[in-house]
N, C-alpha and C positions, 0 to 999 in steps of 0.2 A: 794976376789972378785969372785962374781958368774957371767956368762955369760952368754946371752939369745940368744943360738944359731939359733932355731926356733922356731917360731907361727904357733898355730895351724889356720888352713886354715878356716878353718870353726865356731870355738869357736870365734873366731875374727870376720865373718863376721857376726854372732849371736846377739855378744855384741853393735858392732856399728851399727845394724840394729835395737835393742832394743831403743838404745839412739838417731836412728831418728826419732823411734815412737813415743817417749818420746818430742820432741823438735819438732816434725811436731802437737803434741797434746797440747802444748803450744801456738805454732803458729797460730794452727788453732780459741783457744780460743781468744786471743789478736784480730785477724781476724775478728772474728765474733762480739766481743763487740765492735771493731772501725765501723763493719759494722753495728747495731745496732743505734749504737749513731746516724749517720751520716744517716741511714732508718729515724731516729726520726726528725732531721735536716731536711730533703730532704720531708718530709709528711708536715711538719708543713709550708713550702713554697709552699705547692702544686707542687710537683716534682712526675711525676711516679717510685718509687724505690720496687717496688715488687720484681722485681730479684733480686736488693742489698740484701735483706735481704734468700733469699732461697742460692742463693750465699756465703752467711757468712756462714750459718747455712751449707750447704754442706762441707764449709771447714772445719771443725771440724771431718770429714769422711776420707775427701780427702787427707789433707795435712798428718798426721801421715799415711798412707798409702804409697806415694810418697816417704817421709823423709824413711820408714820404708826399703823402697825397696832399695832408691841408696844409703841408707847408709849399707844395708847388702853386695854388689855390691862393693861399695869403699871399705867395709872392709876387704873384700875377695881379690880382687888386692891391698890392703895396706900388707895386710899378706904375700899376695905371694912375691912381689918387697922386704919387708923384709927378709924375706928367700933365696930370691934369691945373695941379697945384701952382708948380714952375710956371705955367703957362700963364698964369696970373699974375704970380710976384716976383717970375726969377726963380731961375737955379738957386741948387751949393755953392758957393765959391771955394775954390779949393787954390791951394797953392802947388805947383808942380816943380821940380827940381832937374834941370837935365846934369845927367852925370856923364 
């Protein structure tokens, strides 16, 4: 058994700031095509939806930026509370495989 005594502080909060970019740029697309639809919806009623749709189209900017940030932020206090944690009881143990 190998043990993962620390995380690095910073490569951690890289990784999980990556994969909010990633999931706020998902979210923003979903965003925007529901706001789309619904611009399409809300015209054909004669509804004023000119901001719905600059709104959608912003989120595609906004959100992977947001996501981008507080998940670099949580990944950086998840790393640290890790480290801080290990330090007390012990790593992960983990099993490694050399192939």
């Amino acid at each position: 058994m190998t043990k993962v005594k620390k995380i690095g502080v910073l490569s951690c909060a890289k990784i999980e700031g990556l994969i909010g970019v990633v999931a706020g740029l998902v979210g923003g697309i979903i965003f925007f095509l529901v706001g789309s639809a619904l611009q399409s919806i809300f015209q054909s009623a004669d509804f004023e939806s000119s901001g719905m749709m600059f709104g959608s189209a912003m989120s595609i900017v906004i959100l992977p930026i947001i996501y981008g940030v507080v998940g670099f932020i949580g990944g950086a206090i998840v790393a640290l509370l890790y480290n801080l944690i290990a330090g007390w009881i012990g790593g992960i143990e983990i099993e490694l495989e050399n192939k």
